[in-house]
C-alpha positions as CSV (number, residue, x, y, z in Angstrom):
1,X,48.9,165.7,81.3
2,X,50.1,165.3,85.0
3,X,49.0,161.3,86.1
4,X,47.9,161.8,90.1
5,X,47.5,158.4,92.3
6,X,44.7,157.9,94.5
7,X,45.0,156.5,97.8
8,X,41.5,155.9,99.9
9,X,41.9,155.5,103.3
10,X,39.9,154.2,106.1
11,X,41.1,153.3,109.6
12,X,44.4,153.2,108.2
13,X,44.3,151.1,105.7
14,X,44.6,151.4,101.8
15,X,40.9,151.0,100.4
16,X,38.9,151.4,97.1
17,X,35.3,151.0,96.6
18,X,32.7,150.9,93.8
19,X,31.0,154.5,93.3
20,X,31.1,155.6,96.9
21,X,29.4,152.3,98.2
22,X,31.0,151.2,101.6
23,X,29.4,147.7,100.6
24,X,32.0,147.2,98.0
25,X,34.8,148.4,100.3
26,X,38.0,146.4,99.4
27,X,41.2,146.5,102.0
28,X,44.5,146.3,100.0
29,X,47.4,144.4,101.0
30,X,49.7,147.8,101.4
31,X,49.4,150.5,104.2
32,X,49.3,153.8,102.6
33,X,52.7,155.1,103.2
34,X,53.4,151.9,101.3
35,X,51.4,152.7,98.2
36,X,52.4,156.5,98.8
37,X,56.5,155.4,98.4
38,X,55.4,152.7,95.7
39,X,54.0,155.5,93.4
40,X,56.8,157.8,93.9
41,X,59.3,155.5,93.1
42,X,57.8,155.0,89.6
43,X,57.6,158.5,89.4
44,X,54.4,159.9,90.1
45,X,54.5,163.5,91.7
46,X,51.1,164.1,93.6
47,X,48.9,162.0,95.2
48,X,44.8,162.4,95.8
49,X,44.5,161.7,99.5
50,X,40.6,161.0,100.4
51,X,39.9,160.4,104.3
52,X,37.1,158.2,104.0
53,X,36.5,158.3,107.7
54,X,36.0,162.0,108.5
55,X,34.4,162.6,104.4
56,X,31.2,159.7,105.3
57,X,31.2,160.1,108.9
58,X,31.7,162.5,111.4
59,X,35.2,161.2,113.0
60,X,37.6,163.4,113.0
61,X,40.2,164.1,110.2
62,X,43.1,161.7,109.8
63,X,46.1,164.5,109.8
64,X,48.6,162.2,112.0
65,X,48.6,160.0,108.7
66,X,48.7,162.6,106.5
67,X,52.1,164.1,108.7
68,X,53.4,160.9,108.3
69,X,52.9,160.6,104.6
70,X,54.0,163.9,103.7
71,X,57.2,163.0,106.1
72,X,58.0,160.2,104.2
73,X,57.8,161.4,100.8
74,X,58.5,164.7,98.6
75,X,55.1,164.2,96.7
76,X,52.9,167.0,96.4
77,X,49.6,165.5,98.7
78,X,46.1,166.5,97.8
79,X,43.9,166.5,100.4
80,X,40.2,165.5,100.8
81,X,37.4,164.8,103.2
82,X,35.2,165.9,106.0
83,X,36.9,169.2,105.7
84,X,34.1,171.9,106.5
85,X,35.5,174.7,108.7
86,X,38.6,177.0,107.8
87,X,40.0,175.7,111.3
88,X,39.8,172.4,109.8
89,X,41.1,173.5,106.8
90,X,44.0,175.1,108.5
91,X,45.0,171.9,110.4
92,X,45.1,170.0,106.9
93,X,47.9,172.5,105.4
94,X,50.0,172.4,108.6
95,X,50.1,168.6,108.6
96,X,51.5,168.4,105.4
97,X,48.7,168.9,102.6
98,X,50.0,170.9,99.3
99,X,46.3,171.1,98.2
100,X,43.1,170.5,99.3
101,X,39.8,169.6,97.8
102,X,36.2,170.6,98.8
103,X,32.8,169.8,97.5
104,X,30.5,169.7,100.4
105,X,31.6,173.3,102.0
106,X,31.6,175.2,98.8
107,X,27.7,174.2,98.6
108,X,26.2,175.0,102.0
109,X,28.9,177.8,102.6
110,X,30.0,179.6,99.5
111,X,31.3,182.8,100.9
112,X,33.9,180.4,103.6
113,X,34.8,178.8,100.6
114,X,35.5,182.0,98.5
115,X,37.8,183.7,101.3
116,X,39.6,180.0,101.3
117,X,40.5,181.1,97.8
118,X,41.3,184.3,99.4
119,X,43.6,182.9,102.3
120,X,45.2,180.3,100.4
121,X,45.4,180.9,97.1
122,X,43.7,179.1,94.1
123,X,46.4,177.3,93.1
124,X,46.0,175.3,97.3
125,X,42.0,175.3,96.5
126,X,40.0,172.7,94.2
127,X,36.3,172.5,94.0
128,X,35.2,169.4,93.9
129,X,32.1,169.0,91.4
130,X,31.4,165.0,92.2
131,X,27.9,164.1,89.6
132,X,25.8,161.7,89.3
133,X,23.0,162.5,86.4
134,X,24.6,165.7,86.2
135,X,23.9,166.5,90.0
136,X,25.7,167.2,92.7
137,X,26.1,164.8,95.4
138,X,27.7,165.8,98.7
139,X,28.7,164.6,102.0
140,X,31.2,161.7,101.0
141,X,28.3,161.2,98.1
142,X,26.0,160.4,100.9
143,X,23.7,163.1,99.8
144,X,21.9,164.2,96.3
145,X,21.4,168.0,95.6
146,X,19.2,169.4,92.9
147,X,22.4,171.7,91.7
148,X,23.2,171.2,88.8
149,X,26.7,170.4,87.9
150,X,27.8,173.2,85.2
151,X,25.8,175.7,87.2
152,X,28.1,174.8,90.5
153,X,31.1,175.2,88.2
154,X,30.1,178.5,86.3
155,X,29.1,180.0,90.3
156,X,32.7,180.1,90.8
157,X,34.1,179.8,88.1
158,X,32.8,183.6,87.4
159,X,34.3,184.2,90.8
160,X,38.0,183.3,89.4
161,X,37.8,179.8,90.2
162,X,40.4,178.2,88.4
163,X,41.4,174.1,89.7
164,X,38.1,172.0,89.5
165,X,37.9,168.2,90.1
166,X,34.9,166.4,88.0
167,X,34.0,163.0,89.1
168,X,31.1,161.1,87.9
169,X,30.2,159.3,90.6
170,X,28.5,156.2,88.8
171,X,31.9,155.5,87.0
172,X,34.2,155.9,90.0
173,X,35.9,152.9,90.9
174,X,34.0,150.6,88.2
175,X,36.7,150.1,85.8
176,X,34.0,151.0,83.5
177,X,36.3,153.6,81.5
178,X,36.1,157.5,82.0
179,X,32.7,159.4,80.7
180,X,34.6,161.3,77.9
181,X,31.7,163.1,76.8
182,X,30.9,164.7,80.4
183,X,34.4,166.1,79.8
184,X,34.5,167.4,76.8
185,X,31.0,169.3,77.5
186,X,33.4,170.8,80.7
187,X,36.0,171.4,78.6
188,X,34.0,173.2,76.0
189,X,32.1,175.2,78.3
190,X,34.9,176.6,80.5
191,X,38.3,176.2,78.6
192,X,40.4,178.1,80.5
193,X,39.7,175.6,83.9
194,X,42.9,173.5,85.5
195,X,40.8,170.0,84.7
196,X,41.1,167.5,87.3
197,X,38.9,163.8,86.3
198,X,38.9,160.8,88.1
199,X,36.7,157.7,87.7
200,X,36.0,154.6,85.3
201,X,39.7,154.9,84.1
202,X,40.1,150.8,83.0
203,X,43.9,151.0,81.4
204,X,46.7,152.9,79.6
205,X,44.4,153.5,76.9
206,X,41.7,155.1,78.8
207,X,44.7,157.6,80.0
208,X,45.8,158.7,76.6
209,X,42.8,158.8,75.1
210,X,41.8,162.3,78.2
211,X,45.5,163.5,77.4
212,X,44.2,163.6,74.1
213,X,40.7,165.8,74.9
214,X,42.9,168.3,76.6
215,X,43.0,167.2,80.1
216,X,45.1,169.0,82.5
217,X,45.0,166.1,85.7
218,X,43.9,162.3,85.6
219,X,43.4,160.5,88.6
220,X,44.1,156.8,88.8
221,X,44.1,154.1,91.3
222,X,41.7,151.2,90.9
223,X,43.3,149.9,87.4
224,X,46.6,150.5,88.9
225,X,45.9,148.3,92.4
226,X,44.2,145.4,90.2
227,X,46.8,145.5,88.1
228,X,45.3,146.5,85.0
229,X,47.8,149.4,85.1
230,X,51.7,148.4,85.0
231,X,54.5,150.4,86.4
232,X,56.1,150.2,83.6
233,X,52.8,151.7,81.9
234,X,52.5,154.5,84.6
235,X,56.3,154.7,83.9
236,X,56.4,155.4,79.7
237,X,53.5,157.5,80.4
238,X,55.4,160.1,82.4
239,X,58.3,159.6,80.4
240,X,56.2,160.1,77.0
């Protein structure tokens, strides 16, 4: 299982929050190109980008830092938020993104997001299915939907969908520990899916315990920046 680092940004700075909630915002003492060389150097070999500004408002995207980041490193950047025209889309991979990951376009605009598969290729496109209650929300979570969360996934995963992030929402950023049962239902009904997770992930345990249910991608970040995650934890993982 491939461990991927999160880094939330807003204006800048290196951020995490409680299940999407801009109340909880919390700044961190490193800029993001310092958290992005941090996690390289203990050996972690993509990072989960999310532009918090352009994803929950409608400022523009934040590709001058996301140039700089991919200039500085030779980690594999996964890029997310606000992203809803193939223009846009376009501008992410030329300043630097490897990947990119969308959840509100695929819902208002599934045929763009189809020929995105098309243009790019899947292995460059994940859908984002982001739950809460087994719901969509969209919009940098800002939104509910009625669409339910298999459904979303089976849509295009019938269309040769293959990379597919699954973040419940209520457990992101709570240190509550991952909803392993949401995933194995995921895993059981499409097993042939490139499984991204992220959310709730508390400690070391929490990451060997989705390696064990078959997970392809963990996300981490909030247990790594409070320190309930060590280096040399992230470290013996990778070289496990």
């Amino acid at each position: 299982m491939k461990l991927v680092a999160s880094i939330y940004i807003k204006k800048n700075k290196t951020v995490g929050m409680k299940s999407g909630d801009f109340r909880t915002l919390k700044i961190y003492d490193n800029s993001p190109v310092d958290t992005l060389m941090r996690f390289e150097d203990i050996g972690v070999k993509e990072i989960y980008m999310v532009d918090l500004d352009s994803a929950k408002t409608t400022k523009k995207n934040n590709f001058i830092l996301l140039e700089m980041l991919s200039q500085f490193s030779n980690m594999n950047i996964n890029y997310s938020g606000g992203l809803r025209t193939t223009s846009q889309i376009s501008s992410a991979f030329n300043a630097g993104a490897n990947s990119i990951t969308l959840g509100t376009l695929p819902v208002y605009k599934k045929n763009m997001f189809l020929d995105c598969l098309m243009t790019w290729g899947h292995k460059k496109i994940v859908l984002a299915a982001d739950t809460l209650n087994n719901h969509l929300k969209i919009n940098g979570w800002k939104n509910n939907t009625k669409i339910n969360v298999f459904d979303h996934i089976d849509y295009f995963h019938n269309k040769g969908l293959k990379n597919i992030k699954v973040t419940d929402i209520e457990r992101d950023g709570t240190l509550k520990g991952p909803p392993l049962n949401l995933y194995k239902k995921v895993l059981k009904k499409f097993p042939k899916i490139n499984l991204t997770v992220g959310g709730g992930i508390r400690n070391i345990n929490d990451i060997f315990k989705l390696k064990e249910l078959g997970i392809q991608n963990a996300i981490f970040g909030k247990a790594f920046y409070e320190g309930k995650i060590s280096i040399d934890d992230v470290k013996n993982f990778i070289n496990s």
